[in-house]
C-alpha positions as MATLAB code, in Angstrom:
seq = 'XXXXXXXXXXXXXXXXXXXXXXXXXXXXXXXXXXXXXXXXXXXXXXXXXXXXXXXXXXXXXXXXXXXXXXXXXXXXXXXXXXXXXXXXXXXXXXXXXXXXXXXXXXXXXXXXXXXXXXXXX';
ca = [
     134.094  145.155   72.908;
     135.504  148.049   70.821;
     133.210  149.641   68.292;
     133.903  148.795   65.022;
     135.671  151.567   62.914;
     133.960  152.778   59.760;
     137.172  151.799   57.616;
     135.961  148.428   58.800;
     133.883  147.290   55.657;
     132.733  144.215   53.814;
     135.480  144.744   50.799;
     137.796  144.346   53.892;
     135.954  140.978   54.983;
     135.683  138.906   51.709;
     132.299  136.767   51.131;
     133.708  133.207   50.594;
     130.865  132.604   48.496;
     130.778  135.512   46.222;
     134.220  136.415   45.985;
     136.460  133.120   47.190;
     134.405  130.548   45.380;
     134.359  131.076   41.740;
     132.303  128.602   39.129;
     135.442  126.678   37.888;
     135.967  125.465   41.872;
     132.494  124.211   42.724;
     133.014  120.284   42.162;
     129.148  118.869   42.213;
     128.488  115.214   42.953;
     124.868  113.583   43.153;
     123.943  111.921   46.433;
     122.664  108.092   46.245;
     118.905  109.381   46.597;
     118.845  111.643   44.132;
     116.367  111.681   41.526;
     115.226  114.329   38.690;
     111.259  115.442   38.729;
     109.329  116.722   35.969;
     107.392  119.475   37.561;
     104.809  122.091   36.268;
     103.070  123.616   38.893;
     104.517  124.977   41.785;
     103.383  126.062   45.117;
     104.631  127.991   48.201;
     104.548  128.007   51.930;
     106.800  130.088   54.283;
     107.230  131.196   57.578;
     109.181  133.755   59.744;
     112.426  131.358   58.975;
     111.932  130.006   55.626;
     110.058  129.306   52.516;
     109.260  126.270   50.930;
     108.183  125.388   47.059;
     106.420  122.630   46.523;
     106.766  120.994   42.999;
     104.415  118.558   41.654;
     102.397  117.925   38.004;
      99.165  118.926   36.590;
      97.544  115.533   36.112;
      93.975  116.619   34.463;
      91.703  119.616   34.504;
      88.439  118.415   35.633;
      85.106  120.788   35.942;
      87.170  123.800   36.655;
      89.056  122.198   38.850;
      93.154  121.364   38.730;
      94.204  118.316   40.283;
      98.042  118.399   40.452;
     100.271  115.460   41.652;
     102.362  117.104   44.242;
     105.709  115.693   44.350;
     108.644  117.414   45.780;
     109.045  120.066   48.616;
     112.319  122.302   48.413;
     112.194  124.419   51.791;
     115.370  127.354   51.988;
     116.240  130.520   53.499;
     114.791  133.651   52.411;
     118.128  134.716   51.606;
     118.653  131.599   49.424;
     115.557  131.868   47.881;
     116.220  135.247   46.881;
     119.471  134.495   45.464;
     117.869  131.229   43.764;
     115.162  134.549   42.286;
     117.902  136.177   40.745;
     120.024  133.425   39.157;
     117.083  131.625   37.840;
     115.619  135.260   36.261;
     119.473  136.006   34.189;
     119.198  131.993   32.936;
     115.805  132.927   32.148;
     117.352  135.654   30.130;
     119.899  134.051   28.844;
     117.422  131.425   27.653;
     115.532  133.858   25.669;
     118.416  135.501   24.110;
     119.352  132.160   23.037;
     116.241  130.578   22.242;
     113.467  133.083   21.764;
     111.221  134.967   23.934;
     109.288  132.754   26.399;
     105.595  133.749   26.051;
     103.038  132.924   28.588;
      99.050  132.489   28.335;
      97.557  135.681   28.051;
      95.297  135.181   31.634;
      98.670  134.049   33.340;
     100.897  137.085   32.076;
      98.017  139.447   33.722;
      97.415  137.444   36.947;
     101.736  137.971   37.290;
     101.871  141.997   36.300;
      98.732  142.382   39.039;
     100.605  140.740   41.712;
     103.651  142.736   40.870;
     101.704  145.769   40.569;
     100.279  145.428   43.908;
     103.452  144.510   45.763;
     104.869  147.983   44.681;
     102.081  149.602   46.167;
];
């Protein structure tokens, strides 16, 4: 099998997703089973393959201790997941620019910037 050429690059070999399939031709139709979940906590799992969020709801805060109602599992790619990152973070943005800033408890906005901090070390 011939090596392929330099001149041979991904503008030349459309992404049907990002390119081809534009907003207006997505047609979205709900399966029987689906349902709608109220959800706010979230947890994750992953593995070599995938990574998985688990959604479920803070029931009570007893002693120090959360007990949350865990509901729904959504396991994807990493690749999806990191495309899921970046469209949820611009309607997160576009959500404050229409709404107002989203502010988070003061304990939670430093337990976030020291896990970001440490991840770019």
């Amino acid at each position: 099998m011939a090596k392929p050429k330099k001149s041979d690059s991904v503008a030349q070999h459309p992404n049907p997703i990002g390119s081809l399939v534009k907003p207006e031709n997505i047609h979205n139709t709900q399966a029987p089973d689906f349902h709608s979940i109220y959800s706010n906590n979230v947890a994750f799992t992953m593995s070599a393959f995938d990574l998985s969020f688990i959604f479920g709801e803070i029931t009570n805060v007893e002693d120090r201790v959360l007990n949350v109602n865990q509901k729904l599992r959504v396991t994807m790619s990493p690749q999806h997941a990191k495309a899921f990152a970046l469209v949820l973070l611009q309607n997160l943005k576009t959500y404050e620019q229409t709404v107002g800033p989203i502010v988070l408890p003061a304990g939670m906005q430093q337990v976030t910037q020291t896990q970001a901090n440490s991840k770019e070390t």
